[in-house]
C-alpha positions as CSV (number, residue, x, y, z in Angstrom):
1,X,108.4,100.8,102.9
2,X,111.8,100.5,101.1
3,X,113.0,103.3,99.8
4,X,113.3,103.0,96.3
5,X,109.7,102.0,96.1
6,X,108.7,104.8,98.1
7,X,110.5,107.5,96.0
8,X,109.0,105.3,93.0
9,X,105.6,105.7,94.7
10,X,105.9,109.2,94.9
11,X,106.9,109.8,90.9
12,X,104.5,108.2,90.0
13,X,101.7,109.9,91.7
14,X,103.2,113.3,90.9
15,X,103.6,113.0,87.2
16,X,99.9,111.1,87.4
17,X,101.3,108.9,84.1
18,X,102.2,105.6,83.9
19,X,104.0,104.0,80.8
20,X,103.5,100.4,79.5
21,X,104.3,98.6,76.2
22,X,102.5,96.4,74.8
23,X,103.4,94.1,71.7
24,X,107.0,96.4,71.2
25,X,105.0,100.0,71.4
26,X,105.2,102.5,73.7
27,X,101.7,103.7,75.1
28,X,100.8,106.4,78.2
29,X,98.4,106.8,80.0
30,X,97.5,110.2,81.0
31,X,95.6,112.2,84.1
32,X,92.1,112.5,82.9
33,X,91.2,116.6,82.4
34,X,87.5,117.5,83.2
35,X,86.1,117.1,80.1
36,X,87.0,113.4,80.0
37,X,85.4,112.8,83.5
38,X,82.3,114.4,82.1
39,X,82.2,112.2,79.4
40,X,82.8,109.1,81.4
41,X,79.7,110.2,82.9
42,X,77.6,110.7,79.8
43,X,78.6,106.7,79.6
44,X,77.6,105.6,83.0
45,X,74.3,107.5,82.6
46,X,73.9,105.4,78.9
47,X,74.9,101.7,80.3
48,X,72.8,102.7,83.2
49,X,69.5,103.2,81.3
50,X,70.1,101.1,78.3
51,X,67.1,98.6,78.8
52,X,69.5,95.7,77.0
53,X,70.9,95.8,80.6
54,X,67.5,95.2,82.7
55,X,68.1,91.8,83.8
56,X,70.7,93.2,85.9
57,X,69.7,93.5,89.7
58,X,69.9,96.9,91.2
59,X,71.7,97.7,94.9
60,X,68.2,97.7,96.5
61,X,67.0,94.3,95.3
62,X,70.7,93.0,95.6
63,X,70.0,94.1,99.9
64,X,66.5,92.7,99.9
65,X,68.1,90.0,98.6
66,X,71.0,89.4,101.1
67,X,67.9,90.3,104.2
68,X,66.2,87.3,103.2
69,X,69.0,84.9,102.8
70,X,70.1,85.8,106.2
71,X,73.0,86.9,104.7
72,X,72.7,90.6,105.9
73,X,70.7,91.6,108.4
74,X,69.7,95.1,109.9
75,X,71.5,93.8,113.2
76,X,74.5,92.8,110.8
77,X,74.9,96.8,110.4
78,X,75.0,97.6,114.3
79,X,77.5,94.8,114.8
80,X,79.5,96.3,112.3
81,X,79.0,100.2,113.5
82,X,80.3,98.0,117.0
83,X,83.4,96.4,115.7
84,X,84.2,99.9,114.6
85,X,83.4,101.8,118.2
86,X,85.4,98.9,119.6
87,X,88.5,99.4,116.8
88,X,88.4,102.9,118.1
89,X,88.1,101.9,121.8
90,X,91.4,99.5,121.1
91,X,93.5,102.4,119.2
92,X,92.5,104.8,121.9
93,X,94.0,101.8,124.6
94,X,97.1,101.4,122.2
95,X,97.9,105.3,122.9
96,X,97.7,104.9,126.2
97,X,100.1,102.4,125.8
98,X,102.7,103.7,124.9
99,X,105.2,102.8,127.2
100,X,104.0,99.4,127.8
101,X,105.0,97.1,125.2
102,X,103.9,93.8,126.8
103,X,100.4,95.8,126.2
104,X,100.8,97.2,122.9
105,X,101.5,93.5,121.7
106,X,97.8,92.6,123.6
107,X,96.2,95.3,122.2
108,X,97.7,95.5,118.6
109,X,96.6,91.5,118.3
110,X,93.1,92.5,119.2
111,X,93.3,95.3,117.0
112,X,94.4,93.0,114.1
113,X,91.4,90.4,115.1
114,X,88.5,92.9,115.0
115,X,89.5,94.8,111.9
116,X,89.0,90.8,110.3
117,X,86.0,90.9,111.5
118,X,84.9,94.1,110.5
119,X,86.6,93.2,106.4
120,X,84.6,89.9,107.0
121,X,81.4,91.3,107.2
122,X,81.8,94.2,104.8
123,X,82.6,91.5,102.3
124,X,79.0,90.0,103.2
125,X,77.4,93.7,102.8
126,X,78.8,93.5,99.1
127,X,78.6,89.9,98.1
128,X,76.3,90.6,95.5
129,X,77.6,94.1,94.0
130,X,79.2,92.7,91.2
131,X,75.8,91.7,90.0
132,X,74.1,95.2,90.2
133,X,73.6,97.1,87.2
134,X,74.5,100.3,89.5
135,X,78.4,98.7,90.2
136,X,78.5,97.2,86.2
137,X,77.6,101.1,84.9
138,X,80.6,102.0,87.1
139,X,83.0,99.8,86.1
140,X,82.6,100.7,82.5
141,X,82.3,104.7,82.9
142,X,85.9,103.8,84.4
143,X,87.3,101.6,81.9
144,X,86.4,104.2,80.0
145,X,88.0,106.7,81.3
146,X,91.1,104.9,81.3
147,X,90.9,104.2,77.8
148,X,90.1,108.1,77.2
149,X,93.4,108.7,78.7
150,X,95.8,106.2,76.5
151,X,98.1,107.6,74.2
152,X,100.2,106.2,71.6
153,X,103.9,107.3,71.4
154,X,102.9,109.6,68.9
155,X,100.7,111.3,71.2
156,X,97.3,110.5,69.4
157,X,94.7,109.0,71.6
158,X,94.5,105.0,71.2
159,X,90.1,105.0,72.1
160,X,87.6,107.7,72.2
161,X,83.7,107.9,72.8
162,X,83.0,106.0,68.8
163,X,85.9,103.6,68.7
164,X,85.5,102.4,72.5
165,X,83.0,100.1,72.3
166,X,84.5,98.3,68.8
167,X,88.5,98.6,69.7
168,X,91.0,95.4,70.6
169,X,91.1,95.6,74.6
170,X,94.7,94.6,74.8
171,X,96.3,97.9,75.6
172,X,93.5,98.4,77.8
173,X,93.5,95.7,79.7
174,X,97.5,96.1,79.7
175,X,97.2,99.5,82.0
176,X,94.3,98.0,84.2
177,X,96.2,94.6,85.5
178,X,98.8,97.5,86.2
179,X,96.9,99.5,88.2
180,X,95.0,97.1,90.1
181,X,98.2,95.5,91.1
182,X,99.6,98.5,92.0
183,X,97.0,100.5,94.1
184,X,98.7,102.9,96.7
185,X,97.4,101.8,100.3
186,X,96.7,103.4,103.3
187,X,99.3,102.9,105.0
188,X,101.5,103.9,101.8
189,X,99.8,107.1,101.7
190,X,100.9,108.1,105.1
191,X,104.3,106.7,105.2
192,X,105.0,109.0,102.0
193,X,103.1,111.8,103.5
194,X,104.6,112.6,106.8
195,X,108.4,111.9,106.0
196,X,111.1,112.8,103.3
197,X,111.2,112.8,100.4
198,X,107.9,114.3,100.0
199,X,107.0,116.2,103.1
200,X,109.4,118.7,102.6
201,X,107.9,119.2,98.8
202,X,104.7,119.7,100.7
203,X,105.7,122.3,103.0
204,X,107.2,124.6,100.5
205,X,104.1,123.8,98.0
206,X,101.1,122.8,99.9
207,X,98.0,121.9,97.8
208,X,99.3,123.8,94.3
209,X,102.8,121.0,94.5
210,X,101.0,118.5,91.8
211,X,99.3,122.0,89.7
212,X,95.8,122.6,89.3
213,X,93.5,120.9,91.8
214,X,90.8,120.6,89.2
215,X,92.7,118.3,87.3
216,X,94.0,116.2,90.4
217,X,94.2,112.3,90.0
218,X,93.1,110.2,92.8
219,X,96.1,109.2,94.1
220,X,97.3,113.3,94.1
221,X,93.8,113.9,95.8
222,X,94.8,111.2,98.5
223,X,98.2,112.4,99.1
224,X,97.3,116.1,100.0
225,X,94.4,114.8,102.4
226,X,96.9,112.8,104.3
227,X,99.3,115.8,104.2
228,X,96.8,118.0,105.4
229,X,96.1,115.2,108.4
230,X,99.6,115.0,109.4
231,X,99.8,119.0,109.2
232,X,96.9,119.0,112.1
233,X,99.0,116.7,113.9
234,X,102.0,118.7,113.9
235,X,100.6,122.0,114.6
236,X,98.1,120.9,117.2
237,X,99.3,122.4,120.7
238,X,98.8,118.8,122.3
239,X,101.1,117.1,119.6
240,X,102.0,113.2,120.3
241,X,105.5,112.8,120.2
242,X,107.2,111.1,116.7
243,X,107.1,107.6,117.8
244,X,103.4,108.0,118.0
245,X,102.9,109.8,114.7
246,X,104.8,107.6,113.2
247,X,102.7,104.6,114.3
248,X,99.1,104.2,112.0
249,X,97.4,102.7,114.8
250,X,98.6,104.9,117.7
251,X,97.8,108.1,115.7
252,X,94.5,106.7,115.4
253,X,93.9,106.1,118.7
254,X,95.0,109.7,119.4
255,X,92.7,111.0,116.7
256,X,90.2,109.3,118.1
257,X,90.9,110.4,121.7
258,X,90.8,114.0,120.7
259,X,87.5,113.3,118.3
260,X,86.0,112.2,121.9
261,X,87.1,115.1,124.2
262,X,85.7,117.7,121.4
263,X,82.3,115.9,121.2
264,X,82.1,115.6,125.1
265,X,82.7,118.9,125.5
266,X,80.5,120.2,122.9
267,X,77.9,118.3,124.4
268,X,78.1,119.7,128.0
269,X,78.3,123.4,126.5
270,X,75.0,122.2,124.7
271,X,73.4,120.9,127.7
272,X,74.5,124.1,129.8
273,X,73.1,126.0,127.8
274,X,69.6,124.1,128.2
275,X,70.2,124.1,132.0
276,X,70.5,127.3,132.2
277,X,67.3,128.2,130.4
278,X,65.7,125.8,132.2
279,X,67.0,125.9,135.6
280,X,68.3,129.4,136.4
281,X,71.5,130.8,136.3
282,X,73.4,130.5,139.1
283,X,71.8,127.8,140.4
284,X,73.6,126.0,143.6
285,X,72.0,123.5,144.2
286,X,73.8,119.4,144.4
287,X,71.3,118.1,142.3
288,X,69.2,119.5,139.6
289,X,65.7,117.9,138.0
290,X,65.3,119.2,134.8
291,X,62.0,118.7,132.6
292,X,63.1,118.0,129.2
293,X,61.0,119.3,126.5
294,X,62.0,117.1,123.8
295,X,63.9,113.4,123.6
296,X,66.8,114.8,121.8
297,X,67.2,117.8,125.7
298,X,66.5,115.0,127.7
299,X,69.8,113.1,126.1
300,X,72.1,116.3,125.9
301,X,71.1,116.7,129.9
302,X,71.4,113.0,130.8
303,X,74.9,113.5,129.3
304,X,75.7,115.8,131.7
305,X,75.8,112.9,134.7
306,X,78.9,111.0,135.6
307,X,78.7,107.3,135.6
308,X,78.3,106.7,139.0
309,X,75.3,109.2,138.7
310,X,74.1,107.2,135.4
311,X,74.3,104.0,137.1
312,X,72.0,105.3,140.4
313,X,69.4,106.6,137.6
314,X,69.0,103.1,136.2
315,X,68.6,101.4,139.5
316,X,66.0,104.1,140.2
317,X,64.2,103.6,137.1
318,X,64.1,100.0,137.5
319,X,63.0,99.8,141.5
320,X,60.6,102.7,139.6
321,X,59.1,99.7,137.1
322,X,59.2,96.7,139.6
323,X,56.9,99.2,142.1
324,X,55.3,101.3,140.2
325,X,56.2,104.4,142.2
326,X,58.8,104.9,144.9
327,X,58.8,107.6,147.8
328,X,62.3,109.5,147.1
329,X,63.5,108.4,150.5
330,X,62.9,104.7,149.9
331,X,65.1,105.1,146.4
332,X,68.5,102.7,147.8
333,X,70.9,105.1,146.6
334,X,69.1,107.4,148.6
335,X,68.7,105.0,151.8
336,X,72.9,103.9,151.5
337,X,73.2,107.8,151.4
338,X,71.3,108.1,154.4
339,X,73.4,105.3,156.3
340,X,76.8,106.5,155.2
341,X,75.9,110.1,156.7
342,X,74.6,108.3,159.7
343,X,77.9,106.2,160.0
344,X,79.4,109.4,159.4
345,X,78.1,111.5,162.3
346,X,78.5,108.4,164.9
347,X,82.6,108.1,163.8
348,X,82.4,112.3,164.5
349,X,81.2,111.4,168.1
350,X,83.0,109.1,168.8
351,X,86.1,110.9,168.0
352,X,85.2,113.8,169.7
């Protein structure tokens, strides 16, 4: 991001007011207080259940509607939670990465493919919102909120809760095309919150740099989250180095990284904790059977075995359903076990 935009970004967002004029006056729009939100609400709940409105699908109907067309499936949603596991699986490789660019260009490619497919089908999910009396009672309780928030240059509010309804939209509509052509990004929001100007504001005022947090805008709200991100990056004992912080994707990848160590390990603590109740303490034995008493123990425990042990409990299960039952010395893990220690003891004797 350039530089003047950036520092034009962060005015913005830290007043929370935007000026526009419209036919030669001066109007501003203001941060809404809590008492405006409130009665933005009162609205929403009044469009919602005004019966003038009924022919108006709902989000349920709009679903059912998208199911039968094919359009949306139940299967659409586990592709979707997939292209999201694989996103993460690519960011985690980008990390990894890091000092191969001939890789990073691969990966960030694929990267930039999936997260297509992944906008593609969220698009699908949604086709039909804009037709849901749910999404049309929200986009008035907004409009109205920005209208709340216009004043003239006088400082007397152009609409209120009577006039709304009745009032010219121009001035309006003059603030929305502004702010729907200028809505802060993602990517915006972390390039202003993890370098200068702004993160040295931060670090002397933390969440209390735009005032009261009651009366925080969205893009104020948005800033100190990412703030707060980037101040777990920098003070985790593990830290990637700047190049990687300052990279979206490779920060993501190392998010996700950690996010997976911490639930790995959380699940073996979990499942030691069952296997010692179950088994004994102090067990030493190789191998352990454990009786599971519910579906939810059995998974913490089978989480416990490496892959190469995973793998052997499949092919067991399946020589288990092709036979019906299986003696435990005719399992083939257990048989190319039984030859490797044979092979084993005949290279000992031969050598000695």
């Amino acid at each position: 991001m350039e530089e003047d935009k950036k520092i034009s970004l962060i005015n913005r967002i830290s007043t929370g007011i935007v000026f526009q004029s419209v036919e030669g006056k001066l109007y501003k729009l203001m941060p809404p207080d809590n008492e405006k939100k409130a009665l933005s609400e009162l609205v929403y709940q009044e469009i919602f259940y005004n019966s003038k409105f009924d022919e108006l699908i709902t989000k349920d109907q709009a679903s059912f509607f998208l199911q039968r067309k094919g359009i949306w499936l139940p299967t659409d949603e586990k592709s979707l939670e997939d292209l999201s596991k694989y996103t993460e699986d690519l960011k985690i490789a980008l990390y990894k990465a890091l000092y191969n660019m001939k890789e990073q260009k691969n990966l960030r490619r694929q990267i930039s493919r999936v997260e297509k497919q992944a906008e593609k089908k969220i698009m699908a999910k949604h086709s039909l919102d804009y037709m849901t009396l749910e999404s049309f009672s929200e986009s008035i309780r907004d409009d109205f909120l920005i209208a709340s928030c216009i004043v003239d240059s006088n400082g007397k509010n152009v609409y209120d809760y009577f006039n709304f309804w009745q009032s010219d939209s121009i001035v309006l509509n003059k603030f929305k095309n502004y702010l729907e052509l200028n809505l802060v990004s993602a990517t915006q929001y972390r390039e202003i919150a993890r370098s200068e100007p702004f993160r040295s504001s931060w670090s002397i005022s933390k969440q209390n740099i735009f005032g009261t947090l009651s009366n925080l805008t969205i893009d104020q709200k948005n800033l100190i989250l990412y703030s707060k991100m980037y101040d777990n990056v920098y003070e985790h004992p593990e830290r990637p180095n700047e190049e990687v912080i300052n990279d979206d994707w490779m920060l993501d990848g190392w998010f996700a990284m950690k996010k997976r160590e911490a639930e790995a390990e959380r699940k073996k603590k979990e499942a030691d904790e069952i296997l010692d109740k179950k088994a004994g303490k102090g067990s030493d034995a190789g191998e352990l059977f454990v009786v599971a008493g519910s579906r939810e123990e059995a998974e913490k425990i089978s989480s416990l075995n490496d892959i190469g042990t995973q793998m052997r409990l499949r092919n067991r299960q399946q020589q288990l359903k092709s036979k019906g039952s299986v003696q435990e010395q005719d399992f083939a893990d257990v048989k190319m076990d039984l030859r490797n220690e044979a092979m084993k003891q005949m290279s000992q004797r031969v050598k000695g």
